[in-house]
N, CA, C and O of each residue as an XYZ file, in Angstrom:
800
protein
N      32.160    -41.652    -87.617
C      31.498    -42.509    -86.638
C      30.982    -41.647    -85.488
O      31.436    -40.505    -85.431
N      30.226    -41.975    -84.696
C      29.458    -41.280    -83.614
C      28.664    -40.352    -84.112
O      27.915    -39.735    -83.356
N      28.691    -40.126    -85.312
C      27.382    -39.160    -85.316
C      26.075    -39.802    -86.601
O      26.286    -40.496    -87.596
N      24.738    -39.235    -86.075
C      23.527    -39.500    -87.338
C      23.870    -38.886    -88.067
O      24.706    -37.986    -88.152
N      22.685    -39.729    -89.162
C      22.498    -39.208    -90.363
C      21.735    -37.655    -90.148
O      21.058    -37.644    -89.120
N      21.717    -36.537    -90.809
C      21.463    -35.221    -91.558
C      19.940    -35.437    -91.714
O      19.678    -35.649    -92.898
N      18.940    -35.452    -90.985
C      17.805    -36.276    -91.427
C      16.832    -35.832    -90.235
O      17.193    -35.722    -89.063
N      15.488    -35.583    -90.739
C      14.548    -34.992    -89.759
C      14.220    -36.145    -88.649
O      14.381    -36.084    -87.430
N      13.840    -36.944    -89.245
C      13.875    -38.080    -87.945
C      15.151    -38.118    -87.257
O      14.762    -38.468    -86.143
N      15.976    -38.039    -87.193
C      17.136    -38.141    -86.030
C      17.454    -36.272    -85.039
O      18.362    -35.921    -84.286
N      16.189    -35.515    -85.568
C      16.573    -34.053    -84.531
C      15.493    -34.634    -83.416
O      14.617    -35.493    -83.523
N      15.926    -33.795    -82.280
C      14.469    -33.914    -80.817
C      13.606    -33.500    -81.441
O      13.707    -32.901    -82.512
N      12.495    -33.802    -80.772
C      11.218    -33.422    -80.805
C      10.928    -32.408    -80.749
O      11.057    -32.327    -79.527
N      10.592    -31.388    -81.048
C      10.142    -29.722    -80.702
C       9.029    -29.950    -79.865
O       8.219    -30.869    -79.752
N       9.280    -28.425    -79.087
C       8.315    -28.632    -77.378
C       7.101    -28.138    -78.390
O       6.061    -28.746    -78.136
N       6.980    -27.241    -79.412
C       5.755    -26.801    -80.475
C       5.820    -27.261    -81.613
O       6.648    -26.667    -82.304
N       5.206    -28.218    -82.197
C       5.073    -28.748    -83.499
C       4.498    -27.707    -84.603
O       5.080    -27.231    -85.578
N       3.243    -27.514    -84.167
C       2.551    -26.139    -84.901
C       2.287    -25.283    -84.552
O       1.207    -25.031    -84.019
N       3.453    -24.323    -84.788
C       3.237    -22.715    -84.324
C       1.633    -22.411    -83.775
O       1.164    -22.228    -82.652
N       1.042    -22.453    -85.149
C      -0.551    -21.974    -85.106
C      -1.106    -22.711    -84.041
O      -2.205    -23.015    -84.504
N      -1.035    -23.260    -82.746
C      -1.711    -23.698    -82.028
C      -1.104    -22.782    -80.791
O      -1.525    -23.019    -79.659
N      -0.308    -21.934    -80.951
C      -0.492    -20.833    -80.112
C       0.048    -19.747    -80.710
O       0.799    -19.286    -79.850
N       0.113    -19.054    -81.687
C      -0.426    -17.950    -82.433
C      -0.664    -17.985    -83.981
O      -0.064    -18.667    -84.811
N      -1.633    -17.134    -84.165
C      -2.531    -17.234    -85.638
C      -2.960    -16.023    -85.676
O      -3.286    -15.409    -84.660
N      -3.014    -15.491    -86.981
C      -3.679    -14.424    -87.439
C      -5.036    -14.457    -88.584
O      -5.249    -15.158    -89.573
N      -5.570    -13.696    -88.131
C      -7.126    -13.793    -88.630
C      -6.825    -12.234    -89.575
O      -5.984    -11.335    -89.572
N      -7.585    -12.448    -90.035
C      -8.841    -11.051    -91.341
C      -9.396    -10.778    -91.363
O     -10.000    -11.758    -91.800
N     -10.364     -9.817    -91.245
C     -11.900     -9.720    -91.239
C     -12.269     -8.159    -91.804
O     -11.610     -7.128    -91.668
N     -13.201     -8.312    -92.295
C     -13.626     -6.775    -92.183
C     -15.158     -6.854    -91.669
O     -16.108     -7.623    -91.819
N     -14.870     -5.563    -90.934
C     -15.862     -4.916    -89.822
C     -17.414     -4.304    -90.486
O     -17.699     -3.479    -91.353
N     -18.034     -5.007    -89.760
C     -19.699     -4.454    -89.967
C     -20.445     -3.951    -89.475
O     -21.603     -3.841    -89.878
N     -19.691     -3.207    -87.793
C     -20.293     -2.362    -87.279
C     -21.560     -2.796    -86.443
O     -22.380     -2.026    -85.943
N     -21.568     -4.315    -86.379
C     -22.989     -4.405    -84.979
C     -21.860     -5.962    -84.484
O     -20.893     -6.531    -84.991
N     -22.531     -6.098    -83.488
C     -21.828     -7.488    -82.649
C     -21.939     -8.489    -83.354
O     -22.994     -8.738    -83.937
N     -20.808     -9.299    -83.441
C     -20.614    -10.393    -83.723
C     -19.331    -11.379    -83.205
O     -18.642    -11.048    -82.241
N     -19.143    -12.394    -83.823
C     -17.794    -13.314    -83.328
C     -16.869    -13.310    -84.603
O     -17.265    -13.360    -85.768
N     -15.815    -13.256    -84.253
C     -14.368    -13.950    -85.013
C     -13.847    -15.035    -84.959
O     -13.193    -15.147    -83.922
N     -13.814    -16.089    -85.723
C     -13.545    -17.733    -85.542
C     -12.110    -17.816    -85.871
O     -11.145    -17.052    -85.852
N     -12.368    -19.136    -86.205
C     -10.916    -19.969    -87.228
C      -9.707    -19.632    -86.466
O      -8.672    -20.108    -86.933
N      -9.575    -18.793    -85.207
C      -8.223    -18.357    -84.391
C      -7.643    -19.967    -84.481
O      -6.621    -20.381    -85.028
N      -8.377    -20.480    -83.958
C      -7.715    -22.145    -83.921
C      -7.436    -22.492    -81.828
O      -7.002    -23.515    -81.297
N      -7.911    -21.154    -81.151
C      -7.693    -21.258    -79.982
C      -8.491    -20.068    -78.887
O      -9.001    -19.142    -79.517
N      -8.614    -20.006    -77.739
C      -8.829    -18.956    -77.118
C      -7.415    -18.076    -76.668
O      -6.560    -18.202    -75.791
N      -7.665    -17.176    -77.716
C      -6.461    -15.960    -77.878
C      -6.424    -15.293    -76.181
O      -7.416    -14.910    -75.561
N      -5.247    -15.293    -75.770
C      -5.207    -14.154    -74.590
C      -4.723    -12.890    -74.786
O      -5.019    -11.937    -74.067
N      -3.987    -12.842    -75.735
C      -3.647    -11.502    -76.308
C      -3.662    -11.503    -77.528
O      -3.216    -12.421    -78.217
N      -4.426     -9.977    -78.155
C      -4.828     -9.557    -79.007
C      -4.286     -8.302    -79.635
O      -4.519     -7.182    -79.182
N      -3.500     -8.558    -80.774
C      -3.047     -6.616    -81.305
C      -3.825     -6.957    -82.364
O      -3.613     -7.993    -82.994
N      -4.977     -5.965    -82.718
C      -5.751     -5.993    -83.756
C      -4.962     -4.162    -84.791
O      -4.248     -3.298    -84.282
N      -5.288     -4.197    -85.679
C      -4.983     -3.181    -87.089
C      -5.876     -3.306    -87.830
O      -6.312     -4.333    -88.349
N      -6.429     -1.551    -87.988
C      -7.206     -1.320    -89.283
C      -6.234     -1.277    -90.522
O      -5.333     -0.447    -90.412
N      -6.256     -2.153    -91.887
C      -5.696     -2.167    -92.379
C      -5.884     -0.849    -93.592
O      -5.084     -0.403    -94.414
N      -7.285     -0.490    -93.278
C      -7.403      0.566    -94.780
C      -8.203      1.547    -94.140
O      -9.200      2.106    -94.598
N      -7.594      1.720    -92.889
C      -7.949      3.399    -92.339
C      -7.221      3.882    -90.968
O      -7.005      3.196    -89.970
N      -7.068      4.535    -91.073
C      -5.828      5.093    -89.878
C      -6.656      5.115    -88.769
O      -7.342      6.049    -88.355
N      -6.526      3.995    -88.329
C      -6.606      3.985    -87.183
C      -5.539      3.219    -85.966
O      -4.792      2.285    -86.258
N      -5.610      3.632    -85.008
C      -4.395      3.272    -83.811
C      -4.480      1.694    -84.022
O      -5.402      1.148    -84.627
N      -3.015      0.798    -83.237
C      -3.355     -0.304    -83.000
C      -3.566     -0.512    -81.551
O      -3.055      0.392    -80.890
N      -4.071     -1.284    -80.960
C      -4.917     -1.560    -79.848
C      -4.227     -3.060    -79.519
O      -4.030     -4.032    -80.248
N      -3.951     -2.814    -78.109
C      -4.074     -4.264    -77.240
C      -4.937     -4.800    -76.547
O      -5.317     -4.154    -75.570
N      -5.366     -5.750    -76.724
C      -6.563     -6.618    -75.856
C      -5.785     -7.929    -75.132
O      -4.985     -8.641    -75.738
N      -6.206     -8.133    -73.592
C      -5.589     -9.349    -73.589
C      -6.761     -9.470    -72.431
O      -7.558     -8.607    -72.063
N      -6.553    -11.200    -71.857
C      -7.181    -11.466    -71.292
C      -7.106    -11.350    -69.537
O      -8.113    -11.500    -68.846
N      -5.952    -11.103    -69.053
C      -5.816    -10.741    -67.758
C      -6.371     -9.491    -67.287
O      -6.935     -9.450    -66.193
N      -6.233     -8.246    -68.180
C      -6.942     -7.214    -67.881
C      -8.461     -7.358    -67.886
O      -9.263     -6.874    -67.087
N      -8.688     -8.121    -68.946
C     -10.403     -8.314    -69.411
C     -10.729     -7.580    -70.605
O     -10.192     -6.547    -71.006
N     -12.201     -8.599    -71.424
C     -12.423     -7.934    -72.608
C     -12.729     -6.344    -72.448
O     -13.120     -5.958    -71.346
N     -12.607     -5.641    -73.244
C     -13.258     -4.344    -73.219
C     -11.767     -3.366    -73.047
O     -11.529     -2.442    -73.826
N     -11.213     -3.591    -72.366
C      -9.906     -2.882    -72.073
C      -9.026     -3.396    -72.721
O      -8.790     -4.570    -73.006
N      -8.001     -1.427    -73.203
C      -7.667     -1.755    -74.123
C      -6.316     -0.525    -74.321
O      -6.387      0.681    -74.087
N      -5.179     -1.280    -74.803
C      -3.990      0.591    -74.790
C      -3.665      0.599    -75.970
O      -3.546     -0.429    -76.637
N      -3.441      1.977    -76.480
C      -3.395      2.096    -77.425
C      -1.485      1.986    -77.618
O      -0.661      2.700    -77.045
N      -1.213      0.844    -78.614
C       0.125      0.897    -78.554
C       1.077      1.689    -79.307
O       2.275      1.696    -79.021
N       0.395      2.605    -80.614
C       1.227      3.959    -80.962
C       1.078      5.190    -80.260
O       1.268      6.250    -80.856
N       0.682      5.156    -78.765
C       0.412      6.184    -78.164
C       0.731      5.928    -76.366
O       0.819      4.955    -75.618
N       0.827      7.367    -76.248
C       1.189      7.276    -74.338
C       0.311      6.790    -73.529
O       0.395      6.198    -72.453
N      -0.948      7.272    -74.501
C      -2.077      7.040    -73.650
C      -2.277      6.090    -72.758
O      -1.830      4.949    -72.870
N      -3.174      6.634    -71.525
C      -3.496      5.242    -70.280
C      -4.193      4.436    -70.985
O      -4.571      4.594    -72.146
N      -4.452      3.159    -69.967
C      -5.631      2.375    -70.437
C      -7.098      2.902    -71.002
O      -7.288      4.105    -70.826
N      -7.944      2.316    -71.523
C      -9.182      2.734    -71.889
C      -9.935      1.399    -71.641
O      -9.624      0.264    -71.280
N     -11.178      2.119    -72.036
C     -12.465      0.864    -71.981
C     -13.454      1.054    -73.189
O     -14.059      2.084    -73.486
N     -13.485     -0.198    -73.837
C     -14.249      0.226    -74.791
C     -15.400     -0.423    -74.501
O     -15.091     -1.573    -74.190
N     -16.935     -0.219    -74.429
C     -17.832     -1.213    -73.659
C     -18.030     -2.183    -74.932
O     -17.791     -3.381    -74.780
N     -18.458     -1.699    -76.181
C     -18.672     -2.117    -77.429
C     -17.663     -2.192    -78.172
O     -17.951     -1.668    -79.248
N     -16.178     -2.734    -78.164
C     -14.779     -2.971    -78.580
C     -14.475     -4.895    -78.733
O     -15.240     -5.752    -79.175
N     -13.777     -4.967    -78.452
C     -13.633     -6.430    -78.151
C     -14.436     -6.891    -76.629
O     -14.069     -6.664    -75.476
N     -15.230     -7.363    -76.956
C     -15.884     -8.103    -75.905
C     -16.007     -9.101    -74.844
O     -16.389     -9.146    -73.675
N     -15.288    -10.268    -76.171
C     -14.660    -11.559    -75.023
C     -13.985    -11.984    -75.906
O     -13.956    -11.553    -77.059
N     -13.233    -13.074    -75.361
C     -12.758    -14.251    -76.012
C     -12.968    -15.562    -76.120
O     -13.052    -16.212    -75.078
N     -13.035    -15.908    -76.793
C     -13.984    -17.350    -77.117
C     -13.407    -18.662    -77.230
O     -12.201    -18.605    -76.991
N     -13.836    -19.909    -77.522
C     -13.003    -20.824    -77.383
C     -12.047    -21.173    -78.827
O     -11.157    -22.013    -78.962
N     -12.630    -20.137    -79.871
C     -12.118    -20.420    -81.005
C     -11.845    -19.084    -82.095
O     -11.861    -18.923    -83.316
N     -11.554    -18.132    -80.716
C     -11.387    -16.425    -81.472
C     -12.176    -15.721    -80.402
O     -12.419    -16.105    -79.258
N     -12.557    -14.513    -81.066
C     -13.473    -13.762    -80.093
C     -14.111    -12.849    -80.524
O     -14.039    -12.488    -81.699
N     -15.042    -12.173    -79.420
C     -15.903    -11.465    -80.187
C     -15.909     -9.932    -79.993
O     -15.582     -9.460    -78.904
N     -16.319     -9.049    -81.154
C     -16.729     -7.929    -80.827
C     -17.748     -7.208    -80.812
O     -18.669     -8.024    -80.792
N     -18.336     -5.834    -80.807
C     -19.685     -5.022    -80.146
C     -19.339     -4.304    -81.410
O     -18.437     -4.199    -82.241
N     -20.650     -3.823    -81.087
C     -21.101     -2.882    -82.611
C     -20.145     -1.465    -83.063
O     -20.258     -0.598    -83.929
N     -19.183     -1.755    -81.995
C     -18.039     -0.411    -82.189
C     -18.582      0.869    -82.774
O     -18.497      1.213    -83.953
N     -19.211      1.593    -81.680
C     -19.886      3.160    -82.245
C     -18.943      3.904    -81.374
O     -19.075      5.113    -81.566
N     -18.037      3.622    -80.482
C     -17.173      4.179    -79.698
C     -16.035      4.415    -80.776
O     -15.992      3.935    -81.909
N     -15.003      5.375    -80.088
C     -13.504      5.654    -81.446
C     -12.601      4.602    -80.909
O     -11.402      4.876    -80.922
N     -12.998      3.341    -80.398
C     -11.742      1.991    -80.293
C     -10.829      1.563    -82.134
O      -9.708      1.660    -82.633
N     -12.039      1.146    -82.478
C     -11.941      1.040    -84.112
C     -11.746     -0.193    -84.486
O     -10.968     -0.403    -85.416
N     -12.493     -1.398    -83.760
C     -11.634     -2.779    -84.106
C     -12.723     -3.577    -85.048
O     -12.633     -4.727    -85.479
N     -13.902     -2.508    -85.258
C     -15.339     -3.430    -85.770
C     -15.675     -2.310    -87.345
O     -16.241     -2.697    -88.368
N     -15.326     -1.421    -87.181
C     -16.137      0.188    -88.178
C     -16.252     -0.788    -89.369
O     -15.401     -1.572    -89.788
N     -17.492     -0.559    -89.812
C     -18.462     -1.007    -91.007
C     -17.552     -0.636    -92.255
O     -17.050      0.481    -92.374
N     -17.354     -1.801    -93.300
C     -16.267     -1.666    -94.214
C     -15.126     -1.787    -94.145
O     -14.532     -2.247    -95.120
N     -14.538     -1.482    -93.175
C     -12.961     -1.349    -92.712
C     -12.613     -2.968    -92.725
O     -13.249     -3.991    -92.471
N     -11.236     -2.650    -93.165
C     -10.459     -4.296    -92.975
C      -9.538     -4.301    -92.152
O      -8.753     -3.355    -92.092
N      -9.444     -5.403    -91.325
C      -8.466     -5.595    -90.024
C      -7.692     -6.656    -90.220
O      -8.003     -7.504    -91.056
N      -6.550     -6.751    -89.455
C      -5.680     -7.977    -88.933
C      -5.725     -8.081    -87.482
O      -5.472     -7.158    -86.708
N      -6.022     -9.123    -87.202
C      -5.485     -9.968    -85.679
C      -4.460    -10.569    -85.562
O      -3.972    -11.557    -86.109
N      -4.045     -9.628    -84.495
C      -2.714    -11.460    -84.501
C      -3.210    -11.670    -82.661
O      -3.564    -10.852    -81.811
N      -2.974    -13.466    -82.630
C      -3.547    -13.932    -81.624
C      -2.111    -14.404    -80.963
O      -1.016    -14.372    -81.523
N      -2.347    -14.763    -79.888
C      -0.879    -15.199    -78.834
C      -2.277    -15.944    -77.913
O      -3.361    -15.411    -77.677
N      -1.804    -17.340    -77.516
C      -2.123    -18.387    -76.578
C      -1.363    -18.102    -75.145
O      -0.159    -18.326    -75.021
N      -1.847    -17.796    -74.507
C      -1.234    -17.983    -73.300
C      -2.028    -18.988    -72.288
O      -1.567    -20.114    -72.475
N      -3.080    -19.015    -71.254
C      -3.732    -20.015    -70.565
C      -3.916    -20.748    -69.358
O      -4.872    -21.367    -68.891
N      -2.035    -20.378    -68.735
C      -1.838    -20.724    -67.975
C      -2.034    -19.945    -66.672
O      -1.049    -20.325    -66.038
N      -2.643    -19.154    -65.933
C      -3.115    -18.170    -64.801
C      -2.508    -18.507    -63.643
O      -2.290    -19.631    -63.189
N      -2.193    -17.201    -63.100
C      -1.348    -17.536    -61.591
C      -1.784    -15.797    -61.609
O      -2.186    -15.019    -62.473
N      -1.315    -15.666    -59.539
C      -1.678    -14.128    -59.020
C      -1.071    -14.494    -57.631
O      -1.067    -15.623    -57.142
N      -0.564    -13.376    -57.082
C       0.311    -13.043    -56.282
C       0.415    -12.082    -55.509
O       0.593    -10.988    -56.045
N       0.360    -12.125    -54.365
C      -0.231    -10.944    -53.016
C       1.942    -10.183    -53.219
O       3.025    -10.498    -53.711
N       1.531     -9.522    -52.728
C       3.026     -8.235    -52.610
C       3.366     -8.755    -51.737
O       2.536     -8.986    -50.858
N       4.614     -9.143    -51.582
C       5.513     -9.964    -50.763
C       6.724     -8.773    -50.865
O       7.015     -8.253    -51.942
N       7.403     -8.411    -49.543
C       8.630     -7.414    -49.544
C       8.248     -6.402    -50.780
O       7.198     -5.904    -51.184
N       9.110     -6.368    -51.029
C       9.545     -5.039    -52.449
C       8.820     -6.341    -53.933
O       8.756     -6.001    -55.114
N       8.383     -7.741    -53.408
C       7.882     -7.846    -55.255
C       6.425     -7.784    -55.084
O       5.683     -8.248    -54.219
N       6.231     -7.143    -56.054
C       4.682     -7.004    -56.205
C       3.514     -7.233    -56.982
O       3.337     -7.458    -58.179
N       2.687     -7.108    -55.906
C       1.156     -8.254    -56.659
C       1.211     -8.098    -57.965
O       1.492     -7.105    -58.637
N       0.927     -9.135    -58.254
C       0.386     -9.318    -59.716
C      -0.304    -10.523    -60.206
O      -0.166    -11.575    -59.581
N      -1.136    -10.462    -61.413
C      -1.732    -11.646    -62.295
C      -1.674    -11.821    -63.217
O      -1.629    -10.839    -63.959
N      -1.627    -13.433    -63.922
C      -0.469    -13.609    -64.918
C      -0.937    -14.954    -65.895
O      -1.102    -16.096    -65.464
N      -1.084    -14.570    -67.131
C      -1.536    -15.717    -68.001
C      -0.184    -16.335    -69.020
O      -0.006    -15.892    -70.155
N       0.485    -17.149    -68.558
C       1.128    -17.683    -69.440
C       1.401    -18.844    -70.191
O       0.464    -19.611    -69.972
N       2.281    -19.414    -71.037
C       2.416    -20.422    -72.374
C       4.075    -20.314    -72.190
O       4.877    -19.573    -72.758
N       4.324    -21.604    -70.916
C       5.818    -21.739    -71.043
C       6.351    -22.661    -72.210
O       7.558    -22.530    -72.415
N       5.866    -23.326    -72.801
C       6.419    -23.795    -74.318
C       6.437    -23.170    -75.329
O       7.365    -23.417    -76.100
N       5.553    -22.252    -75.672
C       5.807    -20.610    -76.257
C       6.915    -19.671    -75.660
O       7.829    -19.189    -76.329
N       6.753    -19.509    -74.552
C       7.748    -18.937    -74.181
C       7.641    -17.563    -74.112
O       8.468    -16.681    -74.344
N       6.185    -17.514    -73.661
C       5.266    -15.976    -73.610
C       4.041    -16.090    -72.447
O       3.208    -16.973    -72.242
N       4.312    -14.787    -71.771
C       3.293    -14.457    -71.141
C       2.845    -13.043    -70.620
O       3.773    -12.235    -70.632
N       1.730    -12.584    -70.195
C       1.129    -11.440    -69.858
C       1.227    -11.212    -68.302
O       0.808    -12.213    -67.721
N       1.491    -10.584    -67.751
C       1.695     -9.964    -66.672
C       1.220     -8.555    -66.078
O       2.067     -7.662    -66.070
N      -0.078     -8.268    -65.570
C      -0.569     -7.701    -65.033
C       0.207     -7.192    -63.378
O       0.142     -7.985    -62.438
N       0.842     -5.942    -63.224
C       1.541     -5.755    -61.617
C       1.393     -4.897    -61.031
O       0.355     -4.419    -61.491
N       1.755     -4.219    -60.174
C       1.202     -3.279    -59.023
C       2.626     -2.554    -58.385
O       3.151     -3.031    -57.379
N       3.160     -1.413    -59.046
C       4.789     -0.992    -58.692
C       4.359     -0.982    -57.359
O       3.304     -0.838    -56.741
N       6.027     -1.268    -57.038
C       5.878     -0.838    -55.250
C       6.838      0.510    -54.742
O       6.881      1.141    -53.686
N       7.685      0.633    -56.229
C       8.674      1.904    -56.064
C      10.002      1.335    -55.424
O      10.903      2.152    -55.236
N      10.183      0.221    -55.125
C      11.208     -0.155    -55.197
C      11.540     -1.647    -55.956
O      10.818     -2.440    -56.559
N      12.979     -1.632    -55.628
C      13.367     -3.263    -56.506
C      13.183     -4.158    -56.317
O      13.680     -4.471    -55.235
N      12.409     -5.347    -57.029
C      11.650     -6.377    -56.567
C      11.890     -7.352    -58.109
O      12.651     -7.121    -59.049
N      10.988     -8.404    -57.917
C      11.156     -9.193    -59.018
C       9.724     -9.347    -59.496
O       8.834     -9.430    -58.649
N       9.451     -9.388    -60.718
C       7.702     -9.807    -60.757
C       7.695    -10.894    -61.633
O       8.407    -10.966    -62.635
N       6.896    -11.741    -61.266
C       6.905    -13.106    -61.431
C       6.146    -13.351    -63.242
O       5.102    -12.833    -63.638
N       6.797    -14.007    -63.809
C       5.893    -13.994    -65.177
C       5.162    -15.241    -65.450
O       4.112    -15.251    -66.091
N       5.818    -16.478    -64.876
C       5.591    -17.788    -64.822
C       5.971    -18.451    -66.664
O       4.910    -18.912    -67.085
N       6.776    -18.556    -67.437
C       7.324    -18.978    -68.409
C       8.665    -20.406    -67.782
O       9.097    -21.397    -68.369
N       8.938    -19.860    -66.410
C      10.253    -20.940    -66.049
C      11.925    -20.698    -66.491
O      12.899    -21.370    -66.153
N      11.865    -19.532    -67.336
C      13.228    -19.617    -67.887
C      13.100    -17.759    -68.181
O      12.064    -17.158    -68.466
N      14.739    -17.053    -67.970
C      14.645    -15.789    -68.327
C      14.503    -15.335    -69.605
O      15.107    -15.700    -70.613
N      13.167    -14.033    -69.406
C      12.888    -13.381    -70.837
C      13.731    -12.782    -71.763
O      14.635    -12.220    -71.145
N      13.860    -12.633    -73.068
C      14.721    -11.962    -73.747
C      14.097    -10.548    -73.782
O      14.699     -9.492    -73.586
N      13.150    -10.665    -73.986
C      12.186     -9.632    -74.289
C      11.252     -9.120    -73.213
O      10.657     -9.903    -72.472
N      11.112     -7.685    -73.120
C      10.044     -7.284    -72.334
C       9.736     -5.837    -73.044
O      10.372     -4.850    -73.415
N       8.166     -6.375    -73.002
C       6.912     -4.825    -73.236
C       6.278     -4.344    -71.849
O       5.413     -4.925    -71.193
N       6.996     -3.000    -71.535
C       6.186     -2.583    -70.099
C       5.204     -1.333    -70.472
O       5.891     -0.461    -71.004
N       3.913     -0.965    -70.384
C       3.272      0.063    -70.447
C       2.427      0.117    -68.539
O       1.816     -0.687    -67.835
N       2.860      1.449    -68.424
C       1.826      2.046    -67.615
C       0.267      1.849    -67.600
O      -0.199      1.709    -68.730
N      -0.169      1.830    -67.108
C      -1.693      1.123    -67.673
C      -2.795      2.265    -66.634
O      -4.025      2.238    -66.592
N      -1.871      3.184    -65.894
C      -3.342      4.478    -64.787
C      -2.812      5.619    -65.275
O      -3.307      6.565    -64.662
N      -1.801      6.082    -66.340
C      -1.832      7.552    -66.693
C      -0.884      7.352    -68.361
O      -0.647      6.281    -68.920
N      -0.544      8.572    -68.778
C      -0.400      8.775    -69.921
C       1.532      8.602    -69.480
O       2.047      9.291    -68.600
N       2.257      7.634    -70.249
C       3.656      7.287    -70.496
C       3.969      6.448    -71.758
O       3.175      5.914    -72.533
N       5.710      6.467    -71.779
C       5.709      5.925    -73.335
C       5.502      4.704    -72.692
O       4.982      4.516    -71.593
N       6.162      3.531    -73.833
C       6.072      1.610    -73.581
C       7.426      1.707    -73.597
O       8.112      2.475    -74.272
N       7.798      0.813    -72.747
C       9.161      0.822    -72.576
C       9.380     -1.184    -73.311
O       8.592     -2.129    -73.297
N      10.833     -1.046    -73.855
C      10.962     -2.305    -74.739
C      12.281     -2.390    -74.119
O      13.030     -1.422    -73.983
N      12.606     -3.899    -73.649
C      13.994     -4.192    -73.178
C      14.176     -5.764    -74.038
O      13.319     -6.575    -74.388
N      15.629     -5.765    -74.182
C      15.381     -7.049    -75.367
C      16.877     -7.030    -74.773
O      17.530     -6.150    -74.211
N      17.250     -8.862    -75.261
C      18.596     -9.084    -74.643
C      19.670     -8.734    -75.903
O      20.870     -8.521    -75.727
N      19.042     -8.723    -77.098
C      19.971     -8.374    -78.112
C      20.450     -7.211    -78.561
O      21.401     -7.270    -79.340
N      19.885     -5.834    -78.162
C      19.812     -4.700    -78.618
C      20.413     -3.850    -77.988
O      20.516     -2.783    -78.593
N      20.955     -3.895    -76.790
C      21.877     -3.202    -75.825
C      23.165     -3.444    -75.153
O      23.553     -4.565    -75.482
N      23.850     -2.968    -74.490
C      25.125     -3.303    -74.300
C      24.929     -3.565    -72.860
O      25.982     -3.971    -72.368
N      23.727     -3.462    -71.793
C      23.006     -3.333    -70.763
C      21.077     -3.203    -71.122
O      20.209     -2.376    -71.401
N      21.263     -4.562    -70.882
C      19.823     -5.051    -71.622
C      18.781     -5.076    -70.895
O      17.582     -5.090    -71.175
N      19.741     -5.082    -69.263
C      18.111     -5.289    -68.234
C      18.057     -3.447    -67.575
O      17.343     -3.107    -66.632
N      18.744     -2.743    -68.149
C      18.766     -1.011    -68.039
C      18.323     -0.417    -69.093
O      17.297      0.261    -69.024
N      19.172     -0.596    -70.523
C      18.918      0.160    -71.464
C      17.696     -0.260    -72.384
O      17.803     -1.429    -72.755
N      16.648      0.341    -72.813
C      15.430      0.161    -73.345
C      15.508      0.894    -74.676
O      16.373      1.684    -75.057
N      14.343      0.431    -75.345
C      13.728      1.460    -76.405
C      12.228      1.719    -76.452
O      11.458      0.943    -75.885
N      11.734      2.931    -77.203
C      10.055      3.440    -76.986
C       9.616      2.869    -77.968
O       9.974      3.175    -79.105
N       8.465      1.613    -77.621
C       8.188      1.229    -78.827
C       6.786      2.357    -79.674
O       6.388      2.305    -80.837
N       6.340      3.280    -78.541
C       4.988      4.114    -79.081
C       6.343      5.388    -80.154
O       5.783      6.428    -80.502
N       7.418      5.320    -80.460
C       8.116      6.453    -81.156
C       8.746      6.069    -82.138
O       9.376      6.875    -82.822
């Protein structure tokens, strides 16, 4: 007594019914002059695209930084700009430039994967004490967001806007050459200290 039946109608409601309405992965292969990428099912804010049948780096695109910019995530490297790379983002995927630059997200023949992440929600923030400025696209029912910040060199808090603490964090340097630093609540014995390199 006191308890339901074992039965999908008697669980809560999930805050996401269909994943794919905030992340989806696309396919494509590249033809080397401008065009668009559809069927995302949304306007993607972050983007890790992969050449699947040529070595090339994988690349982050998101939308707080802006199209065109871009880090390479098996590498130290700073930010870059690709003018002809990913271009924008659209209301239903996004688009790219004739990629004659070495970004690599378009090269004629080549086959790629996207994976897309919804975020949407925008907020920005002047440096207050030790926390500092930043701008910020997030998806608190996902339970993900992008965070653009400005170190101040000391201890501060930077705001992500999700509502609830992260398990996970990806930090890259974004004005000179450093690894990515990865902090996760499951993987350490001191989770908001001890990290791992995800570029190694």
């Amino acid at each position: 007594s006191g308890f339901l039946a074992l039965a999908s109608s008697n669980l809560p409601e999930p805050a996401i019914i269909d994943g794919t309405e905030h992340f989806n992965t696309v396919l494509y292969t590249g033809n080397g002059s401008s065009r668009s990428i559809t069927e995302v099912g949304f306007s993607p804010d972050w983007i890790w695209f992969k050449a699947r049948s040529a070595a090339i780096a994988h690349l982050f695109f998101d939308s707080v930084r802006g199209a065109t910019k871009y880090l390479q995530v098996n590498s130290t490297s700073a930010e870059g700009t690709g003018a002809d790379s990913q271009t924008s983002f659209d209301s239903d995927g996004f688009s790219l430039g004739a990629d004659t630059s070495t970004t690599g997200v378009n090269k004629n023949s080549t086959t790629y994967v996207a994976w897309n992440w919804k975020a949407g929600t925008t907020a920005s923030g002047s440096e207050v004490g030790n926390n500092p400025a930043f701008s910020s696209s997030s998806n608190a029912d996902a339970g993900f967001s992008i965070v653009s910040y400005t170190g101040t060199g000391s201890a501060g808090t930077v705001s992500h806007g999700c509502g609830s603490k992260p398990t996970m964090i990806i930090i890259k340097n974004r004005d000179q050459a450093d690894n990515w630093a990865v902090y996760h609540a499951g993987t350490a014995s001191d989770p908001e200290t001890d990290y791992m390199i995800l570029n190694t």
